[in-house]
C-alpha positions in Angstrom: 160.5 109.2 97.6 162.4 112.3 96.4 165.4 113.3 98.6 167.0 116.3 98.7 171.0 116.7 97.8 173.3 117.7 99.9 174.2 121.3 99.5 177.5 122.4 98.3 180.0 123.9 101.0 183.9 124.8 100.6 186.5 123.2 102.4 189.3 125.0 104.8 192.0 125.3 102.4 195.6 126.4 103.1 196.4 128.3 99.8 200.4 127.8 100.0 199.6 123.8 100.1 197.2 123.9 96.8 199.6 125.8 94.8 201.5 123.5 92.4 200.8 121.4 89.9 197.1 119.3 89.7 196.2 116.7 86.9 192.7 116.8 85.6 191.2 113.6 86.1 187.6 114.1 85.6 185.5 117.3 84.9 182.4 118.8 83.2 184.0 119.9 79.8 183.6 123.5 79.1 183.5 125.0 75.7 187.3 125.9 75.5 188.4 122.5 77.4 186.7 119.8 74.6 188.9 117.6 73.2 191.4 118.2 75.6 193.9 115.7 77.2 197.1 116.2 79.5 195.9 118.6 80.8 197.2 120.2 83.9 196.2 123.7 85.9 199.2 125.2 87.7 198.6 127.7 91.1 201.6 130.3 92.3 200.8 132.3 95.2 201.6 135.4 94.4 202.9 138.4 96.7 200.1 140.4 96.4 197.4 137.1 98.2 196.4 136.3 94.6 196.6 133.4 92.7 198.4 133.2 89.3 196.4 130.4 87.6 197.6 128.7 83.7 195.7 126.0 82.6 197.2 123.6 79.8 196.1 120.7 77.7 196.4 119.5 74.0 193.8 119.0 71.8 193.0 115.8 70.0 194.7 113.8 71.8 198.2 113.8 73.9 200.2 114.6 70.8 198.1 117.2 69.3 197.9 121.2 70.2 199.1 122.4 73.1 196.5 125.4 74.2 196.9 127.3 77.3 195.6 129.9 79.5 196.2 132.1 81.9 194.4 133.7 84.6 194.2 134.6 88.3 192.1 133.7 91.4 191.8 135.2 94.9 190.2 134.9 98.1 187.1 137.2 98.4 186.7 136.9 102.2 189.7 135.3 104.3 187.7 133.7 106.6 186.5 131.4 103.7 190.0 130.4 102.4 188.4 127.4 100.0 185.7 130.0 98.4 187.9 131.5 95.6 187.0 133.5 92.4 189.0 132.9 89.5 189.4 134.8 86.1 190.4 133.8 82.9 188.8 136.7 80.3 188.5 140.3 80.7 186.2 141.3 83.7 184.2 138.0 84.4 185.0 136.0 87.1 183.6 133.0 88.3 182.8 131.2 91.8 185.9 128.5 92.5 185.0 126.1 95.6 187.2 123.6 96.8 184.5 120.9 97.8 186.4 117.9 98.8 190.5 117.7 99.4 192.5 115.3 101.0 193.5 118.0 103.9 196.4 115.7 105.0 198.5 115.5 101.7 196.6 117.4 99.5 197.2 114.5 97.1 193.2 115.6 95.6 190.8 117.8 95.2 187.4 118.6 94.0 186.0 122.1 92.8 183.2 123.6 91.7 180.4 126.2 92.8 177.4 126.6 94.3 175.4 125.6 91.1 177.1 123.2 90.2 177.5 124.1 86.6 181.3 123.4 86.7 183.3 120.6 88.0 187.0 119.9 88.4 188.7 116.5 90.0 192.4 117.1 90.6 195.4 114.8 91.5 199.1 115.9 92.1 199.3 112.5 90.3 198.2 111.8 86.3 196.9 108.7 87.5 194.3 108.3 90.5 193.6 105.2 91.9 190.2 103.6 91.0 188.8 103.4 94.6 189.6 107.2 95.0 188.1 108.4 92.0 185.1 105.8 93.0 184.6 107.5 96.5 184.8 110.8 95.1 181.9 109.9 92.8 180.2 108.7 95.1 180.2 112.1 97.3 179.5 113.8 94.3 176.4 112.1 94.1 175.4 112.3 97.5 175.7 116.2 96.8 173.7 115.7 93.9 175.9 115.9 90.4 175.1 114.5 87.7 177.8 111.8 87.3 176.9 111.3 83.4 178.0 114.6 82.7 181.6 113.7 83.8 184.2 113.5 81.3 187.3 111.2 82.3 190.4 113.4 81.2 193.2 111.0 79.1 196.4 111.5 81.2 199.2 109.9 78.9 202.5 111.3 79.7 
């Protein structure tokens, strides 16, 4: 029997809670992110509503080269506050949905886009705890992610 996956929808995010400091735990690895460890993605509010955005990690390993970039993301439409667009080079942007956040402490959260082609978890904390990270995978599934595709991201401060 074939059933369908859940679609993916953005959460209600309050944009002055996210900003701060998030610890990649798991993620698709991109092109400029293999090899990475440590690393982190840090979120200022700016004055202007957008969202000064600088990603770090080292290659190799936690002792190797620390790479960095820097970006920005905003809020296309206001009334959907978790449906961000970020941009990192030159003129392309890209679709930045926060999927799943712990809306009480904003201890996690989970972004990608309607494709699904990308996918971020984050914790204000290197480490998550195992039954978290086990429920998140578990929604992630449900919405129809391919779970072997997920990279678990060496936090080793």
């Amino acid at each position: 029997m074939f059933v369908l996956a859940k679609p993916v929808e953005a959460v209600d995010v309050d944009l002055e809670r996210y900003t701060g400091k998030w610890y990649e735990i798991g993620r698709y690895g991109l092109f400029f992110e293999q090899g990475m460890a440590n690393v982190t993605a840090e979120y200022t509010l700016l004055e202007n509503g957008e969202i000064q955005v600088v990603n770090q990690g080292y290659y190799g390993g936690p002792g190797g080269l620390k790479g960095s970039v820097k970006g920005k993301a905003w809020v296309p439409d206001p009334e959907e506050p978790g449906e961000l667009k970020v941009q990192f080079f030159g003129s392309f942007s890209s679709d930045y949905w926060v999927i799943d956040l712990d809306e009480e402490d904003y201890s996690y959260a989970v972004v990608s886009q309607p494709g699904k082609e990308y996918l971020w978890i984050l914790s204000r904390t290197p480490q998550m705890d195992n039954a978290l990270y086990e429920e998140i995978l578990s929604r992630l599934n449900d919405w129809g992610f391919d779970l072997n595709r997920i990279e678990k991201v060496t936090q080793e401060w």
